[in-house]
N, C-alpha and C positions, 0 to 999 in steps of 0.2 A: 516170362519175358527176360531176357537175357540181359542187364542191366553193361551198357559198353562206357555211360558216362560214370562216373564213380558220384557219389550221393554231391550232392550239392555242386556237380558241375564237373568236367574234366579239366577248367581252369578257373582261375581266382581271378574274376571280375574286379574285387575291390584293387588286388595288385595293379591292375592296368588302367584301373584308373586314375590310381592314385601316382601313378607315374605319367599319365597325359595334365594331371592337375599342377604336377611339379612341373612338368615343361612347358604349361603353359604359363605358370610365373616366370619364368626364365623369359621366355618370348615376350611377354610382357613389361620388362626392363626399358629403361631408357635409351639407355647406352648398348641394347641387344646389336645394333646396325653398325658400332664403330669396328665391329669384324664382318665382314657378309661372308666369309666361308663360313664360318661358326654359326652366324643366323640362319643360312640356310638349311644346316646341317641340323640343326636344332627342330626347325618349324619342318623339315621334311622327317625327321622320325618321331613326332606329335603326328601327323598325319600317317604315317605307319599305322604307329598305337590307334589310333581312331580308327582304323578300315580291318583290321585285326580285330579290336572289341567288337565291331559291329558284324562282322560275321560270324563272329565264335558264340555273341548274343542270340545269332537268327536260329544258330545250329539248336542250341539248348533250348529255345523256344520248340523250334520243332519235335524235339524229343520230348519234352514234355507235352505235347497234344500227342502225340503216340503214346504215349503213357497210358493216358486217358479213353483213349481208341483202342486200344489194348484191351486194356481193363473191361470194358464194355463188349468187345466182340475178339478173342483170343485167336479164334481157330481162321480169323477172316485172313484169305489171302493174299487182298491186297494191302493191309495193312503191315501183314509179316514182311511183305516185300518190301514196303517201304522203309521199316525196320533195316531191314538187311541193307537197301543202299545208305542210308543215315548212319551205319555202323562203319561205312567205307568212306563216308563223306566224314565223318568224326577221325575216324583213324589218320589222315591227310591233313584233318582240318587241327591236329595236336600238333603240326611241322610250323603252321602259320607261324607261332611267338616266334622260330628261328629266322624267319626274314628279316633280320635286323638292321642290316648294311644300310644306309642311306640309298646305293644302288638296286640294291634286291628288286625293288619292283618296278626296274626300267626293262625295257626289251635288252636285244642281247645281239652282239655279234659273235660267228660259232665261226673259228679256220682250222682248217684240218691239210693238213702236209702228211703226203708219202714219205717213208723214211726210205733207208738204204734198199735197195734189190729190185730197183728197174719194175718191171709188169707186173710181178705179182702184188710190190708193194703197192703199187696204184692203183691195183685192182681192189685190194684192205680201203685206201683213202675210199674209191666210192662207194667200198660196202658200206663205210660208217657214216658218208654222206645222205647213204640212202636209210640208214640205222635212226641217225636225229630227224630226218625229213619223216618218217614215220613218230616216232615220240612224239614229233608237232601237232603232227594230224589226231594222234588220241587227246591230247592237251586242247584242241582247237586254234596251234598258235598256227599263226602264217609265219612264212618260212619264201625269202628272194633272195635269190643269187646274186649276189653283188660280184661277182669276180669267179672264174674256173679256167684253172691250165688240166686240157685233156691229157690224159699218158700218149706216150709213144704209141703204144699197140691197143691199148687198152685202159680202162681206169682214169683215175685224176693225178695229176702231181698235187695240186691244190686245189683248195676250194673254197668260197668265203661267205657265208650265208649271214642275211641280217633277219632274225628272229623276235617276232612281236606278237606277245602275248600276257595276258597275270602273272607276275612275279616270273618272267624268261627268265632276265639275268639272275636272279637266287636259286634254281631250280640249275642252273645250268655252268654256276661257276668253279663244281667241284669237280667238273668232267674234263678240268686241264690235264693235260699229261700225256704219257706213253700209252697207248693201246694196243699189244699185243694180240697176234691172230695163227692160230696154228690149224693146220689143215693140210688133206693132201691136195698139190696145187697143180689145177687145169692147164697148166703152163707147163708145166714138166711133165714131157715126156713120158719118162721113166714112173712115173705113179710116183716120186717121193713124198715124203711130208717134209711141209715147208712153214718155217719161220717168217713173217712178215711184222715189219712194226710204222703206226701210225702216228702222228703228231696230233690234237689237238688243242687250241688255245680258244679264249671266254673273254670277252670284253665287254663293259653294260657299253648301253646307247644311252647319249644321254642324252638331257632334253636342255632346251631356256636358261628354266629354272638354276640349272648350273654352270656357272660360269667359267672360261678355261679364257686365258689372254693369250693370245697367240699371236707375237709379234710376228707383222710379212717378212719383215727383214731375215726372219729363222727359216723362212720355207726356203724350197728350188722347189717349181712346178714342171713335170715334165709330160708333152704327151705323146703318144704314140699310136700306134697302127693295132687294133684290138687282135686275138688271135685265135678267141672261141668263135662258136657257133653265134650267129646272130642276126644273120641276113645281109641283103648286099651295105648298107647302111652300118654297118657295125663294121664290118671288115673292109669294108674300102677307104675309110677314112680315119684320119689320126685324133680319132673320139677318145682315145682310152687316158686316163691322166693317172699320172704318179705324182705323192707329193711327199717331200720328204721334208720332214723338221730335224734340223740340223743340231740343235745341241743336244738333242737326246738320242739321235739316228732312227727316228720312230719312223719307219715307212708303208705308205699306205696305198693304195692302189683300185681303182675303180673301173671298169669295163665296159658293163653289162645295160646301160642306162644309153638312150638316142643319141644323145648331144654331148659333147665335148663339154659344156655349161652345166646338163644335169650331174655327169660324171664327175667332175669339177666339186659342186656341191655335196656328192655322197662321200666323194673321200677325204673331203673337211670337216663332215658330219664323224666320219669314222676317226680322223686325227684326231678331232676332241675328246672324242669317247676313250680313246688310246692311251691320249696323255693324262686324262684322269686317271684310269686306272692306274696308270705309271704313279700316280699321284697316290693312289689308296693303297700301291705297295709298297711306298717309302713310307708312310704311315705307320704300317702295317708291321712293317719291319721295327720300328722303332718302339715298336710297343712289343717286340719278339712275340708276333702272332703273324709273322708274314706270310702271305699267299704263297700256293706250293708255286715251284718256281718250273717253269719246261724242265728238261731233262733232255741228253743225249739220246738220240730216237736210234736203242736199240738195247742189246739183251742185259735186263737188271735192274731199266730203269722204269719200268712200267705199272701203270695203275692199276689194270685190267687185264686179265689175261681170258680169250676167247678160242674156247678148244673144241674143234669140229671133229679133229680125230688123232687117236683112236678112241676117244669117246666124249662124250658130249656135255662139257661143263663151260661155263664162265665163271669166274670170281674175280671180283676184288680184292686187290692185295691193301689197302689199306681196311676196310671193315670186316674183311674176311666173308663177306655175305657173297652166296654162291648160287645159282640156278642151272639146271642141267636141262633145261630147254633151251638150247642155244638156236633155234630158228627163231623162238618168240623174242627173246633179247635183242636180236639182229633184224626184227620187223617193229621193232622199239617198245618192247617190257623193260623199261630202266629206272621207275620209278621207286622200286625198291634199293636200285643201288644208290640214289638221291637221295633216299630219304635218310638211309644210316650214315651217310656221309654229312647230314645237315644235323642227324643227331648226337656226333661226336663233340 
C-alpha cells in the first residue's frame, strides 16, 4: 500500500492545538473587547484552527481504517479505490493550514473587465466568465450574477459574480490580475493570431460578524435604467443602483436583482466587503506582504498566459506551473494553479 500520509500523520496535531489553546487564552482576557477588531479577528482564526483540526482529524482517521482494510483484503477493489480518492482528498486536504486570512473562508465576489481591443477582448471577458462558472460547478460553489455589461458585437465588457462556497474567497484571491489570451481570433478576417487581455479582481463577502462603519453622509446613491438582459421588469424601470463611497472613490453597482430595494441591499453588501478588503490591503501593505495590486490590462503585466495557438499551453507567470491542456483549464482545471500559488 502506498503510504501518502507520512508516519505519524501529514500534519502535527499537537502544533494546532497548541495554538487554538493559546488563542483561546487570549480570547479569554478581560479586556479582549476594549478592541472588537482585534477580538474578532482573534475568535475568528481560533475557529479557522478548530474546523481545520477537525477535518485534517477525520482525514487521518479514515486512512487509518484503510490501513487496517488493506492489510486484511489488499487485492479488494473497492478498498484500492477508496485509497486512491483519500490520496486526492489528502493531497488538497495539506493547502487547508494555508487558509489563514480571517477572510479565507467567506464567499467571494469574482469582476472580470475586458481590456483594450473592442470584440475580441470581450469575447476573452466571457470565456473567463465562463472558465470560473465552471471551477464553481466542480467545487460545488454557486455562482450569481450580480452585474454584466454585454460587448458591442459579442462577449462581456464586464461582469460581477457573487461566489458562495468552502473557503471561495481563499481559493480564489490569487486569481487577481492580468489574464492573457492568445489565439487565432474569429473576428478577424484575415485568420491572424490575436493578442487579447482580461482584468480580473477578488473581493471576500463578508458577513455580521464583521463590522465596517460606513457613515451615509460618505455615500451618493444613484439609480438608473438597467441595461442587460432581464425581462420587461429589469429594463423598463430605474431598478439598477450605484453607490458610491466618496473618501475612498470605492464604487459599486448592482443590476440584476427585482427591485430597486433588493439592488440597493447587494450593493451595500458588496461596499462592505469592498472597503474591507480596502482595509486588509493597507494592513497588508504595512506589514510589506501587500496584496498583488491590478495591473495595466495589457502586454507585461499579466499572471497567466493562455495559448490556443500555435500550440497549446497555459502557464503561470508567477509559479511557473504549466498545463498543455488548454480546453481543460478553460472548462475550469485551475486548481492546480491555486494551489502552488497558496503554496508560495
Amino acid at each position: 500500500m502506498t503510504t501518502f500520509l507520512p508516519s505519524g500523520g501529514f500534519f502535527d496535531p499537537n502544533k494546532i492545538k497548541a495554538e487554538i489553546e493559546k488563542l483561546s487564552n487570549i480570547s479569554n482576557a478581560s479586556d479582549l473587547w476594549d478592541n472588537p477588531d482585534y477580538a474578532r479577528g482573534i475568535l475568528q482564526k481560533k475557529s479557522n484552527l478548530e474546523k481545520q483540526l477537525s477535518e485534517l482529524e477525520h482525514l487521518e482517521t479514515e486512512y487509518n481504517n484503510l490501513v487496517e482494510l488493506y492489510e486484511l483484503s489488499p487485492e479488494d477493489v473497492d478498498v484500492n479505490n477508496a485509497i486512491a480518492n483519500l490520496a486526492n482528498m489528502a493531497h488538497k486536504a495539506k493547502f487547508i493550514t494555508l487558509f489563514h486570512e480571517p477572510a479565507d473562508n467567506n464567499n467571494a465576489f469574482l469582476f472580470i473587465q475586458a481590456g483594450a481591443g473592442g470584440t475580441e477582448a470581450q469575447d476573452w471577458a466571457q470565456m473567463l466568465a465562463r472558465m470560473y462558472t465552471r471551477w464553481c460547478e466542480r467545487h460545488g460553489f454557486s455562482i450569481e450574477t450580480v452585474e454584466d455589461h454585454p460587448g458591442d458585437v459579442a462577449g462581456l465588457k464586464s461582469i460581477t459574480f457573487r461566489i458562495s462556497g468552502e473557503r471561495a474567497y481563499g481559493w480564489l484571491k490569487n486569481e487577481i490580475g492580468v489574464h492573457r489570451l492568445v489565439r487565432i481570433s474569429p473576428f478577424n478576417a484575415n485568420g491572424k493570431r490575436q493578442t487579447s487581455f482580461a482584468s480580473v479582481d477578488v473581493w471576500p463577502d463578508i458577513d455580521d460578524s464583521i463590522e465596517i462603519d460606513i457613515n451615509e453622509k460618505d455615500l451618493r446613491i444613484d439609480t438608473y435604467r438597467s441595461s442587460g438582459a432581464g425581462g420587461q421588469h429589469v429594463n423598463k424601470t430605474d431598478s439598477a443602483v450605484r453607490i458610491t463611497h466618496i473618501p475612498t472613490n470605492t464604487v459599486v453597482t448592482c443590476q440584476n436583482e427585482r427591485s430597486q430595494i433588493q439592488n440597493k441591499e447587494m450593493a451595500m453588501k458588496m461596499l462592505r466587503s469592498k472597503l474591507y478588503d480596502l482595509e486588509l490591503q493597507k494592513r497588508a501593505a504595512e506589514d510589506a506582504a501587500a496584496k498583488a495590486n491590478q495591473k495595466k490590462i495589457e502586454w507585461g503585466s499579466q499572471i497567466r498566459n493562455y495559448v490556443l495557438y500555435p500550440y497549446q499551453l497555459v502557464k503561470d507567470v508567477r509559479t511557473n506551473v504549466e498545463k498543455t491542456d488548454s480546453s481543460a483549464v478553460l472548462d475550469g482545471d485551475l486548481d492546480d494553479f491555486m494551489l502552488a500559488m497558496l503554496a508560495l
